[in-house]
N, CA, C and O atoms as a CHARMM CRD file, in Angstrom:
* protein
*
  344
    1    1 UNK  N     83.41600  -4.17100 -52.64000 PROA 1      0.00000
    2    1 UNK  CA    83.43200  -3.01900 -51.75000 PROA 1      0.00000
    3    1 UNK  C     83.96000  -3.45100 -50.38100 PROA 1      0.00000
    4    1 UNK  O     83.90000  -4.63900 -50.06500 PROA 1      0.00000
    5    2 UNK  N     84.48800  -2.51200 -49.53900 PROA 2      0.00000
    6    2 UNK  CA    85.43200  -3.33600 -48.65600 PROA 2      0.00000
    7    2 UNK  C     84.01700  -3.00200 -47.33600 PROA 2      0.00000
    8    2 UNK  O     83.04800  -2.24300 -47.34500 PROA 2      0.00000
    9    3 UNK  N     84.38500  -3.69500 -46.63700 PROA 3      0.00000
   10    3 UNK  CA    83.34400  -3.32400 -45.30700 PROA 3      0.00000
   11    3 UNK  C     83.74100  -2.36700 -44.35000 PROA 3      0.00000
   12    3 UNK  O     84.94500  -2.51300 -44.13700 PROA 3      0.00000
   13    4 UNK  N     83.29800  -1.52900 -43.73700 PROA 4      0.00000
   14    4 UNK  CA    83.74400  -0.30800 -42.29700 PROA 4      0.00000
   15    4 UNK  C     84.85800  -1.09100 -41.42900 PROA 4      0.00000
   16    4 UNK  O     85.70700  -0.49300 -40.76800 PROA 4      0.00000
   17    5 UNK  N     84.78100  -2.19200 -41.49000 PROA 5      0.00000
   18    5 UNK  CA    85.72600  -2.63200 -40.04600 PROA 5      0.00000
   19    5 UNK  C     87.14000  -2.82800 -41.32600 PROA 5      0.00000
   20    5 UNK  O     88.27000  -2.68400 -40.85900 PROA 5      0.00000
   21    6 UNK  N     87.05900  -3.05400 -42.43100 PROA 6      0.00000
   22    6 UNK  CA    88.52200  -3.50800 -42.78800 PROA 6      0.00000
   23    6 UNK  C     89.02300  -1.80600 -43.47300 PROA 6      0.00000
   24    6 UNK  O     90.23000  -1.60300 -43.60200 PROA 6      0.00000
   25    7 UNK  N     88.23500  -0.92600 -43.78300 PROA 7      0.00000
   26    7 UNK  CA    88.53800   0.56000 -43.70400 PROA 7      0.00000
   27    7 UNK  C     89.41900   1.02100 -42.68300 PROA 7      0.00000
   28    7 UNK  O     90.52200   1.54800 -42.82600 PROA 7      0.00000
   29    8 UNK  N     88.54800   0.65400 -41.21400 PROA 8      0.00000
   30    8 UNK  CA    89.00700   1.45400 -40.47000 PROA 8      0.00000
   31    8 UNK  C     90.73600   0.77400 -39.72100 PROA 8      0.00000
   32    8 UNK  O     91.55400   1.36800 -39.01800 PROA 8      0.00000
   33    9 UNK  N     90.75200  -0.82900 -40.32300 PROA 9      0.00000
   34    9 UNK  CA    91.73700  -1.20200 -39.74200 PROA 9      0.00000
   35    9 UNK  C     93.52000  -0.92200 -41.08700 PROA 9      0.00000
   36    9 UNK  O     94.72300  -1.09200 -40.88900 PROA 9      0.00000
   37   10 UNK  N     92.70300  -0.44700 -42.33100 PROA 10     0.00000
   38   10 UNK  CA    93.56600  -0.05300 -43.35000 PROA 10     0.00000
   39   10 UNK  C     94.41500   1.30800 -42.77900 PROA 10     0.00000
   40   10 UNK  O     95.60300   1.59500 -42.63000 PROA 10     0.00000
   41   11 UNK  N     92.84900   2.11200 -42.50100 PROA 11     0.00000
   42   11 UNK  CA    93.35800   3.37700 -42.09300 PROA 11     0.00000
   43   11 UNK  C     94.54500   3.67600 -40.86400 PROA 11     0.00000
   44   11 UNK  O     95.35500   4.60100 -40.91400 PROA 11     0.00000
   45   12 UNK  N     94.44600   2.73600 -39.83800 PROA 12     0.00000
   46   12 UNK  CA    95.21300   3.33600 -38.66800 PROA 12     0.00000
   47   12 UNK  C     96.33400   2.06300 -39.19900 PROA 12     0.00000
   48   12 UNK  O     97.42400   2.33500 -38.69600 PROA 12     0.00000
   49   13 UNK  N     96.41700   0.95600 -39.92100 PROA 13     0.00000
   50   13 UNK  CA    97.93300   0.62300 -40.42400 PROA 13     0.00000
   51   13 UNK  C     98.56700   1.67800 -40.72000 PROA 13     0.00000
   52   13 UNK  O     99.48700   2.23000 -40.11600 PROA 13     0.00000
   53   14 UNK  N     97.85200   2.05200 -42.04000 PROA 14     0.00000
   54   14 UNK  CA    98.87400   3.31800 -42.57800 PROA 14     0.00000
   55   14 UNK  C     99.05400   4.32500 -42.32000 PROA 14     0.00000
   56   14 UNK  O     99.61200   5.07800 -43.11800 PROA 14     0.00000
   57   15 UNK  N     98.54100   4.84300 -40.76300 PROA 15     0.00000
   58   15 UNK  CA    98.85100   5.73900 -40.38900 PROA 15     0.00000
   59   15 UNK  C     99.87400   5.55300 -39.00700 PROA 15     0.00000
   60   15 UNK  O    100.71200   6.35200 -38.58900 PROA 15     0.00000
   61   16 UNK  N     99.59800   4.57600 -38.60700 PROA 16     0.00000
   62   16 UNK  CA   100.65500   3.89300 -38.04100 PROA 16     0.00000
   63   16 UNK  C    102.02700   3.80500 -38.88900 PROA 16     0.00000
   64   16 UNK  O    102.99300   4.43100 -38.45300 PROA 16     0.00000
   65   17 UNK  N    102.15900   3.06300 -40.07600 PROA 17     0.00000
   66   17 UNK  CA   103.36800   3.14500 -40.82800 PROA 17     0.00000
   67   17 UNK  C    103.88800   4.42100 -40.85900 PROA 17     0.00000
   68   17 UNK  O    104.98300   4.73400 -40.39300 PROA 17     0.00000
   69   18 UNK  N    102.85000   5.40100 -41.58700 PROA 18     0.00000
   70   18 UNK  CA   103.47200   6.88100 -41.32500 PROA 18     0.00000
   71   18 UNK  C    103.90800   7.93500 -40.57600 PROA 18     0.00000
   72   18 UNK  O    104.48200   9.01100 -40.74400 PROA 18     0.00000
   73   19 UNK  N    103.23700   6.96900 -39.28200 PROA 19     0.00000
   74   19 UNK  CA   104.18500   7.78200 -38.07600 PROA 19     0.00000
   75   19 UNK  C    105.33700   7.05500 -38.08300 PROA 19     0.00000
   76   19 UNK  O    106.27200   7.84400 -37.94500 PROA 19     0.00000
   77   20 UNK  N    105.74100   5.87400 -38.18200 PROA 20     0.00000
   78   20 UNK  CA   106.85800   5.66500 -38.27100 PROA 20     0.00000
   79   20 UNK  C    107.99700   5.80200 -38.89400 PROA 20     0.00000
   80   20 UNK  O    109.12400   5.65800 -38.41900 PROA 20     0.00000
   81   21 UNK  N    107.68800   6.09000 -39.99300 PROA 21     0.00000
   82   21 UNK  CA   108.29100   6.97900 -41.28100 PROA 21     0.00000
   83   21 UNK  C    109.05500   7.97900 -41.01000 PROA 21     0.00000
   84   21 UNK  O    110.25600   8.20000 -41.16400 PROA 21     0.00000
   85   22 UNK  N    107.91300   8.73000 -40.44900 PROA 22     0.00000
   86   22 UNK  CA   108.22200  10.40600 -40.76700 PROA 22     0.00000
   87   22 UNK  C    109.01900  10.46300 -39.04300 PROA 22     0.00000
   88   22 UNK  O    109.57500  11.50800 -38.70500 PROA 22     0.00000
   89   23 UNK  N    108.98500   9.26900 -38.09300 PROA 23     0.00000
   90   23 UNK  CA   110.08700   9.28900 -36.82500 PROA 23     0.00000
   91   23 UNK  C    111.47900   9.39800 -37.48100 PROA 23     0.00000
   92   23 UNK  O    112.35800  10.20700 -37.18500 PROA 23     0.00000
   93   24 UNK  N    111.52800   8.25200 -38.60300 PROA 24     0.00000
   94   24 UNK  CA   112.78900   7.93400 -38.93700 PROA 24     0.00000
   95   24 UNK  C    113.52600   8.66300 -39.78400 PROA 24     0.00000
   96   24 UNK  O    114.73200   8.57800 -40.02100 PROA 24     0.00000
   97   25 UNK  N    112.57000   9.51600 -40.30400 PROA 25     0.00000
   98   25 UNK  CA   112.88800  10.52600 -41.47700 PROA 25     0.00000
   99   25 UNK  C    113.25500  11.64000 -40.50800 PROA 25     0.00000
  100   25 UNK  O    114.02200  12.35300 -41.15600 PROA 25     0.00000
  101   26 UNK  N    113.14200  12.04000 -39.57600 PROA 26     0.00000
  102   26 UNK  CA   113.45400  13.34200 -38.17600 PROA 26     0.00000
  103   26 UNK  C    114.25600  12.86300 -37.50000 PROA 26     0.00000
  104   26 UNK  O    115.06800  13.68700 -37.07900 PROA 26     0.00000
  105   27 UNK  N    114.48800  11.37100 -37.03200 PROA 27     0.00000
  106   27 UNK  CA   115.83200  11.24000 -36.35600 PROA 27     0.00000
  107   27 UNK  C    116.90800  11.07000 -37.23900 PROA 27     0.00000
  108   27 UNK  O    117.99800  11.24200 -36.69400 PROA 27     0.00000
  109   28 UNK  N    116.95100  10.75100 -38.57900 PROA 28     0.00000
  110   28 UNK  CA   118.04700  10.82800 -39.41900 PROA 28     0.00000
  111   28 UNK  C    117.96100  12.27600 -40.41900 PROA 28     0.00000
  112   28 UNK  O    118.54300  12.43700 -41.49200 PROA 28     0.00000
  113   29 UNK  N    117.37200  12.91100 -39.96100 PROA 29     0.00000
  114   29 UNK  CA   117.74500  14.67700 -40.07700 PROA 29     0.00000
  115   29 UNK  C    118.18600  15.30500 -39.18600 PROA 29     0.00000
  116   29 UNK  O    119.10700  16.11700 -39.27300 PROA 29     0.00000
  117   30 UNK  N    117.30400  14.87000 -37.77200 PROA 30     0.00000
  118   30 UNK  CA   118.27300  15.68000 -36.91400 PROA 30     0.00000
  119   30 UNK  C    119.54600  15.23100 -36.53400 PROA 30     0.00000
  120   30 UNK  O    120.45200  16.06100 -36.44900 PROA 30     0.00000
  121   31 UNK  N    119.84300  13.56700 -36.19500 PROA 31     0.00000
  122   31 UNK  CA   120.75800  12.88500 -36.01200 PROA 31     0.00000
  123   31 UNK  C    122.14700  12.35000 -37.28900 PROA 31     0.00000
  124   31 UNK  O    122.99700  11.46000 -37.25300 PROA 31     0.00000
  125   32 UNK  N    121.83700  13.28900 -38.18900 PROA 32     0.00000
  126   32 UNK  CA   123.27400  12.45000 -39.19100 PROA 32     0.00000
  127   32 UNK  C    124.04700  13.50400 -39.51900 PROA 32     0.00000
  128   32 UNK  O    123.78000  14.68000 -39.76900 PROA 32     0.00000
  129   33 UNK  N    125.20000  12.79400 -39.46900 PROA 33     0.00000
  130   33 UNK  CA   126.29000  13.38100 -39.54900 PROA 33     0.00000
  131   33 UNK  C    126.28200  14.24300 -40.90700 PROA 33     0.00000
  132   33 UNK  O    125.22900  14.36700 -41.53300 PROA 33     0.00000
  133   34 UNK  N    127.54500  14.87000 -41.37300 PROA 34     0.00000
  134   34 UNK  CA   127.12600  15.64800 -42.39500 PROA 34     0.00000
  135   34 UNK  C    128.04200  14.68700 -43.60900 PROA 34     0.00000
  136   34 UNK  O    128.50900  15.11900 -44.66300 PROA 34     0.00000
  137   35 UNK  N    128.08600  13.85300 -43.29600 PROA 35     0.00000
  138   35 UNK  CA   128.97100  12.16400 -44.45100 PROA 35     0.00000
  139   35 UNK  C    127.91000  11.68600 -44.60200 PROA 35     0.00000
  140   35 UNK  O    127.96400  10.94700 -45.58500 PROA 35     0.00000
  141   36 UNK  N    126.36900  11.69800 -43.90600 PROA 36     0.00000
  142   36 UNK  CA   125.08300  10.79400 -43.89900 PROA 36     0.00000
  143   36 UNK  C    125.02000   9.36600 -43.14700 PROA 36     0.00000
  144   36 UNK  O    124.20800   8.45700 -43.31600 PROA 36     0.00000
  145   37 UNK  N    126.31300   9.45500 -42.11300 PROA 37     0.00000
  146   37 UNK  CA   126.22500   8.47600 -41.47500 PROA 37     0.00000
  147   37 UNK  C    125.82900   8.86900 -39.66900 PROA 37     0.00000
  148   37 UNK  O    126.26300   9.77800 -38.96200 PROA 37     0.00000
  149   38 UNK  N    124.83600   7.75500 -39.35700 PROA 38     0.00000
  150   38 UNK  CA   124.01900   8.19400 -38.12900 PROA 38     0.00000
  151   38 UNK  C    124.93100   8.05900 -37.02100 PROA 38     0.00000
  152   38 UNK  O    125.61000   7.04500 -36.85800 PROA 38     0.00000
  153   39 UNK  N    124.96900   9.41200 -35.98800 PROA 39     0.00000
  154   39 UNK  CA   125.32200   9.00300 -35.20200 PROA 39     0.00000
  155   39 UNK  C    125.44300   8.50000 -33.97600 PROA 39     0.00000
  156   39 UNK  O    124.49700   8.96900 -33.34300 PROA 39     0.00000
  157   40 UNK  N    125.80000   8.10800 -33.58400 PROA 40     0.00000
  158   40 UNK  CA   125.42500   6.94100 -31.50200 PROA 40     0.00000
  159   40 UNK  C    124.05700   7.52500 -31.18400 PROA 40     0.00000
  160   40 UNK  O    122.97800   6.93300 -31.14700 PROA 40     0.00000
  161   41 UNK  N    124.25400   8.47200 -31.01900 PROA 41     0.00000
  162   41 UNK  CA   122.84400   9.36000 -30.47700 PROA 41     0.00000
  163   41 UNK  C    121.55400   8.90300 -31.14700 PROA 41     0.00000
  164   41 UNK  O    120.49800   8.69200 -30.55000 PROA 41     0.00000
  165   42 UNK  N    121.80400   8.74700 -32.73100 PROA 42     0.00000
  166   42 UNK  CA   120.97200   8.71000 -33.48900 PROA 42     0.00000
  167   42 UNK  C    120.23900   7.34000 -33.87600 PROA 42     0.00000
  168   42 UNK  O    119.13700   7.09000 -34.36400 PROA 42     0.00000
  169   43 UNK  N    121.18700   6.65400 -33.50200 PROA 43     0.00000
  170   43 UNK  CA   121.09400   4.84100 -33.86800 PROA 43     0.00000
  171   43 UNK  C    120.61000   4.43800 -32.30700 PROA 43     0.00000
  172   43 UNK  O    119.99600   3.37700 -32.19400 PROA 43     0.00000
  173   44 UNK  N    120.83500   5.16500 -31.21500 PROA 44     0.00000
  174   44 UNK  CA   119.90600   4.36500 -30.55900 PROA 44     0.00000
  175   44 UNK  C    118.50600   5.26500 -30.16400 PROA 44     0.00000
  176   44 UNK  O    117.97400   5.09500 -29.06700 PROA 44     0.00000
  177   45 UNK  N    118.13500   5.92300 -30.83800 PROA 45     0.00000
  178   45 UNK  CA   117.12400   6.30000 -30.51300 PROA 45     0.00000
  179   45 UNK  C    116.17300   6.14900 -31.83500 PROA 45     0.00000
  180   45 UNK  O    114.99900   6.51500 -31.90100 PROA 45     0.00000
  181   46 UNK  N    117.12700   5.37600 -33.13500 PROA 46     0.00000
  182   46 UNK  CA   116.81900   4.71400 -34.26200 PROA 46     0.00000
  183   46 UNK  C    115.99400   3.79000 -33.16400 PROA 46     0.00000
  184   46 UNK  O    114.79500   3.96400 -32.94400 PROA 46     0.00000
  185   47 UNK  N    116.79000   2.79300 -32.51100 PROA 47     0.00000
  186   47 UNK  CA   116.44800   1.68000 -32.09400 PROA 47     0.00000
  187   47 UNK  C    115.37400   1.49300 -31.06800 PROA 47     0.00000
  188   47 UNK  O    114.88700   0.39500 -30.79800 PROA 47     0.00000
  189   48 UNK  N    114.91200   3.02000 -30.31800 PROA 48     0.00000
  190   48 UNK  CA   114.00300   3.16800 -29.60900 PROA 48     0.00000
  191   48 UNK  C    112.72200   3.33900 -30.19100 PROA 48     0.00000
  192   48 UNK  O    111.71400   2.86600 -29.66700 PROA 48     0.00000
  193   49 UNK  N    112.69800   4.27100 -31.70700 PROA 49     0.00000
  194   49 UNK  CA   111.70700   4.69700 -32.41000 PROA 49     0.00000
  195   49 UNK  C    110.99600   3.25900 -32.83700 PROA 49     0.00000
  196   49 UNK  O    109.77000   3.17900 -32.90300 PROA 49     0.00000
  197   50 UNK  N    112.10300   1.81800 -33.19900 PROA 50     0.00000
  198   50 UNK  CA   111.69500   0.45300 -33.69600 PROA 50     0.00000
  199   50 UNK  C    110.68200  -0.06100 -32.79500 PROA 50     0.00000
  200   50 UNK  O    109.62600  -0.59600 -33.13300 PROA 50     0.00000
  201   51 UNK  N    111.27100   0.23700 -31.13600 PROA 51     0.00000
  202   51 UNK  CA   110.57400  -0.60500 -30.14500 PROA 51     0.00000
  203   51 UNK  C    109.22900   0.03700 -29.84400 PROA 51     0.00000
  204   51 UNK  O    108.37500  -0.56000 -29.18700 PROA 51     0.00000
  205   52 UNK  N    109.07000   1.12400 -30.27600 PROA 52     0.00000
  206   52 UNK  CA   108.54400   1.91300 -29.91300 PROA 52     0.00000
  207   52 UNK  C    106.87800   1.80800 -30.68900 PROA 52     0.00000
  208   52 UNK  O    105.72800   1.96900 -30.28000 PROA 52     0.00000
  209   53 UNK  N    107.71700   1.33600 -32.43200 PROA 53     0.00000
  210   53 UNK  CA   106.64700   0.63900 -33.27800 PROA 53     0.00000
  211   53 UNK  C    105.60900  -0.44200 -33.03500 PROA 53     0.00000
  212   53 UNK  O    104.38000  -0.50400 -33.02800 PROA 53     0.00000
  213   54 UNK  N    106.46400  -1.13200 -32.86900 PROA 54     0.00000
  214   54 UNK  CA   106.25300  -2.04800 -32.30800 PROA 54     0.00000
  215   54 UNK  C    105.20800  -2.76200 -31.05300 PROA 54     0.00000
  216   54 UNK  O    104.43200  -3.71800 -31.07200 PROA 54     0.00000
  217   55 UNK  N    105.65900  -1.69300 -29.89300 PROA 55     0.00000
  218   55 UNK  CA   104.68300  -1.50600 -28.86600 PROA 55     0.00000
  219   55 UNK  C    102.86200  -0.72000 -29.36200 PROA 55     0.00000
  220   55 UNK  O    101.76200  -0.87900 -28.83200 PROA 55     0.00000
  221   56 UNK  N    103.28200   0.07700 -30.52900 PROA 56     0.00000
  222   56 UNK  CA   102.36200   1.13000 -30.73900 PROA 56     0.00000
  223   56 UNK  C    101.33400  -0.06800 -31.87300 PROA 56     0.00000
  224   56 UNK  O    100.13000   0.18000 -31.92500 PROA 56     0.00000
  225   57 UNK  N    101.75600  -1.04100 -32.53800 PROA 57     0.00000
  226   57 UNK  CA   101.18100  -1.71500 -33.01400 PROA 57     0.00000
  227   57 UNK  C    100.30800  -3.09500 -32.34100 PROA 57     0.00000
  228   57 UNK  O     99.25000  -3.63300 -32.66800 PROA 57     0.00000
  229   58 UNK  N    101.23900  -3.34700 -31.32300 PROA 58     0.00000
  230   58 UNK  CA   100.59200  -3.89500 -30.20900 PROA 58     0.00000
  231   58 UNK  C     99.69000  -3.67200 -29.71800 PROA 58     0.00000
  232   58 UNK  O     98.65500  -4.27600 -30.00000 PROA 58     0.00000
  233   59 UNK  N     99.74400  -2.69900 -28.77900 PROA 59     0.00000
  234   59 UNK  CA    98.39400  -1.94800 -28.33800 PROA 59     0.00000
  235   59 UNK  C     97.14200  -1.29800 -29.48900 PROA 59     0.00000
  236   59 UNK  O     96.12600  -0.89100 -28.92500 PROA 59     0.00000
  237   60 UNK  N     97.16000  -1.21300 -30.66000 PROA 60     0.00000
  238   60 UNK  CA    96.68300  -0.79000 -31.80800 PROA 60     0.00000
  239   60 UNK  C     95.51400  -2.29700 -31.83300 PROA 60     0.00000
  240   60 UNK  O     94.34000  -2.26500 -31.46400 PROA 60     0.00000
  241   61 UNK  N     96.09400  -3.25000 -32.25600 PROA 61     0.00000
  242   61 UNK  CA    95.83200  -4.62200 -32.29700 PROA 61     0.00000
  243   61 UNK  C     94.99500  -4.62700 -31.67900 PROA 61     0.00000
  244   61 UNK  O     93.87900  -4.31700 -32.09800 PROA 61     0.00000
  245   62 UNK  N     95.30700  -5.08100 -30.11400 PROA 62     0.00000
  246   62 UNK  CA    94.57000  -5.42000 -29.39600 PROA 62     0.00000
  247   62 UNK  C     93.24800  -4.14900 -29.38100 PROA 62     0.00000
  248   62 UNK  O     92.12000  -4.54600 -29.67300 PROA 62     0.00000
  249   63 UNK  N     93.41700  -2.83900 -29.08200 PROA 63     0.00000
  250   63 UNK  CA    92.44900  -2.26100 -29.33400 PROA 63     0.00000
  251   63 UNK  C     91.32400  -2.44600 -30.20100 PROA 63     0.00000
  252   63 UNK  O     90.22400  -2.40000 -29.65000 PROA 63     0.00000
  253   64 UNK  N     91.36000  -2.66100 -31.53300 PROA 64     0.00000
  254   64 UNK  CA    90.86200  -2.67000 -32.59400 PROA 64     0.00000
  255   64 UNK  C     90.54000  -3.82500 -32.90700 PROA 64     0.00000
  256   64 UNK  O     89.88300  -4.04700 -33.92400 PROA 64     0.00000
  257   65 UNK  N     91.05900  -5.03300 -31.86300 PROA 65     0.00000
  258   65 UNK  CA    90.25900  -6.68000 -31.93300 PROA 65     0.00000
  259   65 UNK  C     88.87200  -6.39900 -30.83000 PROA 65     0.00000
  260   65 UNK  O     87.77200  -6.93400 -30.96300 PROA 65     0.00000
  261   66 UNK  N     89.24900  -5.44900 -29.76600 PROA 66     0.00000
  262   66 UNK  CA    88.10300  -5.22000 -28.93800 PROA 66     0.00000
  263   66 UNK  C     86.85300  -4.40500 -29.30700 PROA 66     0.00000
  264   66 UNK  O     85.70000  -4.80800 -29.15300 PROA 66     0.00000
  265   67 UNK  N     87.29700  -2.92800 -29.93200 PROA 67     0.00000
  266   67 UNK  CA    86.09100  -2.16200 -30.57600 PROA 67     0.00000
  267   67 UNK  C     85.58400  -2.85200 -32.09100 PROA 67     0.00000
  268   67 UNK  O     84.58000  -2.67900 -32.78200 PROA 67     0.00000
  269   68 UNK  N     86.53900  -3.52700 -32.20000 PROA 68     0.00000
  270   68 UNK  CA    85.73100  -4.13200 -33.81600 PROA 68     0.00000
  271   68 UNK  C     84.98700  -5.69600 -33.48900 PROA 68     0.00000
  272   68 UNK  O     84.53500  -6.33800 -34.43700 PROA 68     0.00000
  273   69 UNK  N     84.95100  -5.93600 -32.85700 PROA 69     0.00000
  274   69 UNK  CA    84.75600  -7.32900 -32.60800 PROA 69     0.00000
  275   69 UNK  C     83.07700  -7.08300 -32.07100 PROA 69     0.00000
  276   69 UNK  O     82.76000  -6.39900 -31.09800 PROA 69     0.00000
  277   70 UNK  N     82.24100  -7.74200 -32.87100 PROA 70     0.00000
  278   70 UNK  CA    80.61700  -7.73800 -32.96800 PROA 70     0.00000
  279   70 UNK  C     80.40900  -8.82200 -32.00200 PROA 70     0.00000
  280   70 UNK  O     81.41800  -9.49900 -31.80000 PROA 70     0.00000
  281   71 UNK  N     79.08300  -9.24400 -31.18700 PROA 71     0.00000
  282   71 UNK  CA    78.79300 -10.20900 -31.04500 PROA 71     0.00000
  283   71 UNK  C     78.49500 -11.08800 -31.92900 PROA 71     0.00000
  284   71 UNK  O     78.50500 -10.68800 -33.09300 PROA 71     0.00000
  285   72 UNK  N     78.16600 -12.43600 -31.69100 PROA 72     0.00000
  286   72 UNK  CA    77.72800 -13.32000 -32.72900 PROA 72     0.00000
  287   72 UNK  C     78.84600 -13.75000 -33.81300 PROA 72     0.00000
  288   72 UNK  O     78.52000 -14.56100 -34.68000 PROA 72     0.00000
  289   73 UNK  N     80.23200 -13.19500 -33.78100 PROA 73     0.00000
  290   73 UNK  CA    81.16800 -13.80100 -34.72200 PROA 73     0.00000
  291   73 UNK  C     81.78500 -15.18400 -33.91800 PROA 73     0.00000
  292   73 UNK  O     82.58200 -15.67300 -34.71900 PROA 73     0.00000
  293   74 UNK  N     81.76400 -15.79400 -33.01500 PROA 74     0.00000
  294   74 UNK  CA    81.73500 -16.73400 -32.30200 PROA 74     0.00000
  295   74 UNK  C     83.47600 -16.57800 -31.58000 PROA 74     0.00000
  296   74 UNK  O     84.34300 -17.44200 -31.45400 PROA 74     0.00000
  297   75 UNK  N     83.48100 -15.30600 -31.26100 PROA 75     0.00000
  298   75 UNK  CA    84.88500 -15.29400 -30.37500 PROA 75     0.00000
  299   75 UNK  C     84.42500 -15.16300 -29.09600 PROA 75     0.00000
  300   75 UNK  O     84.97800 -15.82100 -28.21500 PROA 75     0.00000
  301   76 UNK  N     83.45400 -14.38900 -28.81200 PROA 76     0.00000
  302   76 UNK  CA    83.20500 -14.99400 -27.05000 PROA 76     0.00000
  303   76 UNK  C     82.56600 -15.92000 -27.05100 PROA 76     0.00000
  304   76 UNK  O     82.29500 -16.16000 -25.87400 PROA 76     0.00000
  305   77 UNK  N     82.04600 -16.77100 -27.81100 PROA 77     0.00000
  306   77 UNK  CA    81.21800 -18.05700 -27.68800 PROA 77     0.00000
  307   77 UNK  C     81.83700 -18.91400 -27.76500 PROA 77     0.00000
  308   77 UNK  O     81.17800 -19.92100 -27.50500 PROA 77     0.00000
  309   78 UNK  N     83.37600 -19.23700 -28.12700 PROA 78     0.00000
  310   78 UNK  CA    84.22600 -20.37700 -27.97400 PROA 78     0.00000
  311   78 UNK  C     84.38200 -20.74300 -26.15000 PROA 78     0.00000
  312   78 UNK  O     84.44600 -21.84800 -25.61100 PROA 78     0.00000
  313   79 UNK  N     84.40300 -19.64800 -25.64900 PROA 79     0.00000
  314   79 UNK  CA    84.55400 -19.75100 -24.17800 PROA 79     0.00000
  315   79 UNK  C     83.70100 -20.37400 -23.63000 PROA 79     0.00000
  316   79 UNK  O     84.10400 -21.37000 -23.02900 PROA 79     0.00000
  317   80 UNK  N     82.35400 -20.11400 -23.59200 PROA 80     0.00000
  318   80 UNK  CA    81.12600 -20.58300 -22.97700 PROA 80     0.00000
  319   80 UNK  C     81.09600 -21.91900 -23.60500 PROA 80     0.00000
  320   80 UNK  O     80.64300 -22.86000 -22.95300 PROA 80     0.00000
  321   81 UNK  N     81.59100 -22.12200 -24.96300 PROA 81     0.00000
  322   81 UNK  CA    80.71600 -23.36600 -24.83500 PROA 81     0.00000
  323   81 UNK  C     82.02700 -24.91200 -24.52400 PROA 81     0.00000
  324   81 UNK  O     81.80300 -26.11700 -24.41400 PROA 81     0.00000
  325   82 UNK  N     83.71700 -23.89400 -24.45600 PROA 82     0.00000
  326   82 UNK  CA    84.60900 -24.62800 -23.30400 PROA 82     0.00000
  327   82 UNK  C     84.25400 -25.00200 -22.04800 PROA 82     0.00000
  328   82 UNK  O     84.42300 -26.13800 -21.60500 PROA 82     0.00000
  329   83 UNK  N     83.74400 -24.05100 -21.42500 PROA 83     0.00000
  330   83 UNK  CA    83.11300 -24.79000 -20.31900 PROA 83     0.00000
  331   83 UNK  C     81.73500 -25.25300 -20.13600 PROA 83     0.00000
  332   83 UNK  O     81.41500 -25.69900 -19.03400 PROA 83     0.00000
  333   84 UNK  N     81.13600 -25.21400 -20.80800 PROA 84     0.00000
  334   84 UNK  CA    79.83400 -25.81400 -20.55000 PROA 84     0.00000
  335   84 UNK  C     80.15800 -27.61200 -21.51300 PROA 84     0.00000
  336   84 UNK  O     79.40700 -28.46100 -21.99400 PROA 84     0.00000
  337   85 UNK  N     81.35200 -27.49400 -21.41500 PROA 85     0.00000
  338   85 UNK  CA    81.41800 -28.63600 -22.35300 PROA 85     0.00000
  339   85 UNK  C     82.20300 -29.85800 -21.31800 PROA 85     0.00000
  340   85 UNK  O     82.22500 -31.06800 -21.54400 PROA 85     0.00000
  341   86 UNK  N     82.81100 -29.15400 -20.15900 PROA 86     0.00000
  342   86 UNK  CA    83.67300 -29.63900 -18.84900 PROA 86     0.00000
  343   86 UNK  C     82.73200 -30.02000 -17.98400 PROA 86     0.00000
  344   86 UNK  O     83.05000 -30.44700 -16.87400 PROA 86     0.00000
């Protein structure tokens, strides 16, 4: 059985993926030519929707290392016992 914290970090992957999806699936509907090839307009705002992932997974991350993160798994306790060790 999987535990609440690896649920909730399944859930916003794949909903993360699927916003990204369904970006790329709307800029190459609204943006392609009628040959199916993208055009200028479309390829760089292809390339904005990428960075855009990217950033959105970033901040996702880090979020979800902070609200999921319990005491007692020994990630703030590596710190304390760095310096109490100096």
């Amino acid at each position: 059985m999987l535990e609440r914290k690896q649920i909730i970090e399944i859930a916003v992957a794949v909903s993360s993926v699927l916003l990204m999806i369904g970006a790329m699936i709307g800029i190459g509907m609204m943006h392609g030519g009628d040959d199916s090839i993208l055009t200028p307009e479309g390829a760089e705002l292809l390339v904005w929707a990428i960075v855009g992932f990217v950033l959105l997974l970033t901040i996702v991350g880090i979020g979800l290392a902070f609200l999921l993160n319990e005491p007692g798994e020994g990630l703030e306790d590596e710190n304390t016992d760095a310096q109490s060790a100096v």
